[in-house]
N, C-alpha and C positions, 0 to 999 in steps of 0.2 A: 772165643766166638769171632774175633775180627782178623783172626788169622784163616778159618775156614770161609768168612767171606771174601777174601781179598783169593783167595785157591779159587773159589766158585767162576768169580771175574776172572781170573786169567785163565779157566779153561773156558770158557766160553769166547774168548778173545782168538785162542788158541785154537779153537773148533773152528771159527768166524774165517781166521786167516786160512787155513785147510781148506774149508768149503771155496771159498774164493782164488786160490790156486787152485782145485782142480778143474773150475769154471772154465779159467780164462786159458791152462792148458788143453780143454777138450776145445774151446774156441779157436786156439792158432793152430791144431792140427785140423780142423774140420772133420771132428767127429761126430759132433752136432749134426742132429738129424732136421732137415730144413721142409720135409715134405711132410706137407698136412694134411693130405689125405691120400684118394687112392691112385696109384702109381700104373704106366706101362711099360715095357721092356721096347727098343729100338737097338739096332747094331750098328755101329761105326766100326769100317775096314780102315786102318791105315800102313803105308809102308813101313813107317818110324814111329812109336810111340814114346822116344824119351823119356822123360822120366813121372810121366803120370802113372800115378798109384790110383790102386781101387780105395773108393771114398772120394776121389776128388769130385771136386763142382762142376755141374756143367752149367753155362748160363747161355744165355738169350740177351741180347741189348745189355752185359752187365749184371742181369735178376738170375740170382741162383733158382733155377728149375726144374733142378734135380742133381742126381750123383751118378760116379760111375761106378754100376756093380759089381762087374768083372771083366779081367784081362787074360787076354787067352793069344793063343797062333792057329791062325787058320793053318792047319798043315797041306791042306789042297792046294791054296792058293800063294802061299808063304809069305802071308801076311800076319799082323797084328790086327786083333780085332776086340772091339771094347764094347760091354754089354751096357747100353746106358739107361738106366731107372728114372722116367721122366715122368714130372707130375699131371695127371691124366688133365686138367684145367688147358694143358697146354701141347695145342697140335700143330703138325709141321707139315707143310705140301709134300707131293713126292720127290718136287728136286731141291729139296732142302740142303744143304753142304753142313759138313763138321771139319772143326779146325783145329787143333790143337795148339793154347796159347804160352805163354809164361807170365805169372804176375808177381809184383812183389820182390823185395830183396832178396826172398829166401830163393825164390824162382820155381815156386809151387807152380803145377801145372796144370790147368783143367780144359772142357773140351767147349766150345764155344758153337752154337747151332745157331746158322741163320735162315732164317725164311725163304725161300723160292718163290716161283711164283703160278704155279700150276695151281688148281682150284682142287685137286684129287687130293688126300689127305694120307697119310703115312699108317698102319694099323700096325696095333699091339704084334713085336716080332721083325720087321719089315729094316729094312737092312738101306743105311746112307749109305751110297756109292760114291757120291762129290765130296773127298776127303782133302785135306791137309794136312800133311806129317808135321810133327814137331821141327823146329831148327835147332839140329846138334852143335852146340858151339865148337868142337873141335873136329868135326867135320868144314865148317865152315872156315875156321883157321887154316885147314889144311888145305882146302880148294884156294885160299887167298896167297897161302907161300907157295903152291904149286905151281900157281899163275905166275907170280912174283919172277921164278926158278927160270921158266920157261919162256920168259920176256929178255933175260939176261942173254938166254943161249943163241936167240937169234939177235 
């Protein structure tokens, strides 16, 4: 009898640790669904979208206020263009800009919205024009040794 007790205790131990691993890995990837109720669609064009994936955050001041739904290429325009699922509670003028940031060590990426200042408000669909491309770090390296290169020759 006190050996099928002591099996009871350690699968339930053993449940407990499972259930808490797959918590804390659905948390560090952001697959945790953060929107509590009902949602609209917005589009953000940008030239560069580095390494944001669908699922990432989008926040406002910091406050995750939605995700991004999908990644596509404009092929009219040859751009990058990102569908963003924002929580209806939360609306944006028309010259609202989107940014795309880096955070974190891992160097997750998501799309950061800030406010405008126009009184006309954005509707379900309606497309931010005021973009910011991600910073490619080895773009960046490379415009800095270019420079570097090009200072020498003269």
């Amino acid at each position: 009898m006190e050996r099928r007790l002591i099996d009871f205790w350690v699968g339930i131990f053993v449940a407990l640790g499972i259930a808490a691993t797959a918590f804390i890995s659905l948390n560090v990837a952001n697959l945790t669904t953060s929107t509590s109720g009902p949602t609209y669609e917005l589009i953000a064009e940008f030239e560069n979208i580095g390494n944001l994936k669908v699922k990432a955050p989008v926040k406002n001041s910091g406050v995750i206020i939605g995700r991004v739904k999908e990644i596509y290429l404009d092929t009219n325009k040859q751009m990058a263009a990102a569908k963003l699922e924002i929580e209806h509670s939360y609306q944006f003028s028309i010259d609202a800009s989107a940014s795309i940031f880096t955070s974190g060590l891992l160097g997750e990426q998501y799309v950061s919205i800030e406010e405008g200042y126009e009184e006309e408000k954005l509707k379900p669909g309606d497309t931010l024009f005021i973009t910011s491309s991600a910073m490619v770090l080895e773009k960046l390296i490379s415009e800095y040794i270019f420079s570097k290169a090009s200072e020498g020759v003269e």
